[in-house]
Structures are given as C-alpha cells and as structure tokens.
C-alpha positions in Angstrom: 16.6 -22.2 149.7 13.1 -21.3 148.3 11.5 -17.8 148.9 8.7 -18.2 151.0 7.7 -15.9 153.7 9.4 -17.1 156.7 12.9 -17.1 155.4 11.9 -13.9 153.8 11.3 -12.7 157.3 14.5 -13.9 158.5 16.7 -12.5 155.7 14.7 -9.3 156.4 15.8 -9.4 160.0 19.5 -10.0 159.6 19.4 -7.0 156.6 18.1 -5.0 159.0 20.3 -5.9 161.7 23.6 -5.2 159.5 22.0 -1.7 158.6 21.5 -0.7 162.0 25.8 -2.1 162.3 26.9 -0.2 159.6 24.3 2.7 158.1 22.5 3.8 161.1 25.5 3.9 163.2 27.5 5.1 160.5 25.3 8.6 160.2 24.8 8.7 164.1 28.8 8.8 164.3 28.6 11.6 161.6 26.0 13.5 163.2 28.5 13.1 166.5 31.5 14.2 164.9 30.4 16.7 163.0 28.3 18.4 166.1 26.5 20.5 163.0 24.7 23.3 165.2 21.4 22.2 166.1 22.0 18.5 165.5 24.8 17.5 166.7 24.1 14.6 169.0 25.8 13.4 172.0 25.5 9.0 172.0 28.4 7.8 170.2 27.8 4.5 167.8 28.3 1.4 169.4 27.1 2.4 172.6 27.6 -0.7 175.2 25.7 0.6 177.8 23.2 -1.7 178.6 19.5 -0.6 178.8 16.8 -1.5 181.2 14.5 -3.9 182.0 17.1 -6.6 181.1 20.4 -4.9 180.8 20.9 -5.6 176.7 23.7 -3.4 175.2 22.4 -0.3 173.3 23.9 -1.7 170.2 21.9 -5.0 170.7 18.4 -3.5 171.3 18.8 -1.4 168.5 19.8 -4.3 166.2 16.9 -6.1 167.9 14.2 -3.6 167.1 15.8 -2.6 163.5 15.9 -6.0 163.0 11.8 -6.1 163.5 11.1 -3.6 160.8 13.3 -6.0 158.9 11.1 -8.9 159.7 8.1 -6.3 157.7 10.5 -5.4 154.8 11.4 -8.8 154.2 7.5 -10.2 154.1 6.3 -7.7 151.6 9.4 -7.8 149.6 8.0 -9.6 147.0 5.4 -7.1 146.4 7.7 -3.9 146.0 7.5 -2.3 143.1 9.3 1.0 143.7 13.1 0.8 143.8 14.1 -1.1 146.7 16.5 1.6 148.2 13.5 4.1 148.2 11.3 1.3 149.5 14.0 1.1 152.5 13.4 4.9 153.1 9.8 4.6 153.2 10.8 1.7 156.1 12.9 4.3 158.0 10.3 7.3 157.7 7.9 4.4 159.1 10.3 3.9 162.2 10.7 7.5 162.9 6.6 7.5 163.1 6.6 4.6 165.4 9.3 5.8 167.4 7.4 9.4 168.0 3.9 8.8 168.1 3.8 4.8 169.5 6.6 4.3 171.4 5.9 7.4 173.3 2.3 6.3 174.3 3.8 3.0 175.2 6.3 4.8 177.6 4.2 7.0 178.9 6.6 10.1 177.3 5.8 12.9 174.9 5.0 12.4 171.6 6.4 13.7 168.4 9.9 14.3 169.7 8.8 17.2 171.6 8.1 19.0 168.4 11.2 20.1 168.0 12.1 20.4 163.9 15.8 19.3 165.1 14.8 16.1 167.0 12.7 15.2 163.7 15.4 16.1 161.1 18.0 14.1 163.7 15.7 10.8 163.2 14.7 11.2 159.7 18.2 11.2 158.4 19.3 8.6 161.2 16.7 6.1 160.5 16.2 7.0 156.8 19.5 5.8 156.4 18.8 2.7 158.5 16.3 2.3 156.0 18.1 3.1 152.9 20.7 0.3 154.4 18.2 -2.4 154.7 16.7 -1.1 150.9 20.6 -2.1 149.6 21.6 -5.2 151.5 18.2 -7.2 151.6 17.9 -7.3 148.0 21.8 -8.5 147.5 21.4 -10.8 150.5 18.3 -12.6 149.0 19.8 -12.4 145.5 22.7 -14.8 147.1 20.5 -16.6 149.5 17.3 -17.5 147.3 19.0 -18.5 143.9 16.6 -20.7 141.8 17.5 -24.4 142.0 
C-alpha cells in the first residue's frame, strides 16, 4: 500500500484509536487506583455507559474523537521531524487545549477546566499519554502497512 495522505489518515485514526484502548485508559485506571490526593479520579477505564445525543459507549466516543486527532497526526506525519513519541505529546497537549478552551465554548460550559491546577495536571498526563501512545504505534503501524513495493 502506498503512503499517500488518505491512508495516512486512516492509519492515523486506528493508531489513535488503539492508544485511547490501551495508553489513555491505561493511566486513567492508574490515576483511579492510585486515588493520589488531589487527582485521584473517579471514571473507571472502559466505561460502557453510553453518552448522549446518541447513546454511544464512553469507550466508543472516546476512541471516536482520539481517533480524529489521529486522522491530524497521520496527515502531517511525513513532515515530523522531532521524535515521533515527543511529536505524539505535542498531539495530547493539543487535545487538552481543545478539550478546555473549544469544547467548552461549544458546550456552552466553563473554560479551562475551571482553572483548577489538578483538573489540568489530570488531562495533561491522561491525554499526553494518549498522545505518547499514538507517537509509538503510528510509526510501527505504518512501518508494517506502507513497506515499499
């Protein structure tokens, strides 16, 4: 399969979707168990509850939406330059800037988390490693996927 920038973007997209299945759920489940004062955090990974308008599993809508930022990872892939893991944080820092300054306005909610320092550490390490995840298993993904022919 050649590399051009649709099957990047799908590639991207399933990445990202087994990051949110393994690395973000994997530190939202440590953050959970380990209840460390001040960010512990009470949803558990895996959550099947399902989530309005259309009743999608939590775990679904979150592979849906990590799975987006996946879709922007895999485009400019090609044009990283910086080690790809560290590329992948730079992707999660992204999402935690979405998540508290435009998905707020969107909502109709308050921005920036409240401004609580917890609430921002919470998501930095929570979708940094989201991130970090997608950094790893795009590039071993593609490196399967996209061999010359």
């Amino acid at each position: 399969m050649t590399a051009n920038p649709l099957s990047r973007a799908v590639l991207g997209f399933i990445a990202a979707a087994l990051s949110v299945l393994t690395f973000h759920q994997l530190m939202l489940g440590l953050l959970h168990v380990l209840a460390i004062p001040g960010l512990e955090i009470a949803a558990t990974p895996y959550r099947f509850a399902p989530v309005p308008p259309f009743g999608v599993p939590v775990i679904l809508n979150l592979c849906f939406w990590g799975g987006l930022y996946g879709v922007l990872f895999g485009v400019v892939f090609p044009k990283i330059t910086i080690p790809h893991w560290l590329a992948g944080l730079l992707l999660g820092l992204l999402a935690v800037l979405i998540g508290y300054f435009v998905v707020p306005v969107i909502k109709g909610t308050t921005i920036g988390g409240g401004w609580v320092i917890n609430n921002w550490i919470r998501s930095i390490l929570i979708n940094g490693t989201f991130g970090i995840g997608v950094g790893l298993i795009y590039p071993f993904l593609a490196g399967r996927v996209f061999r010359p022919s």
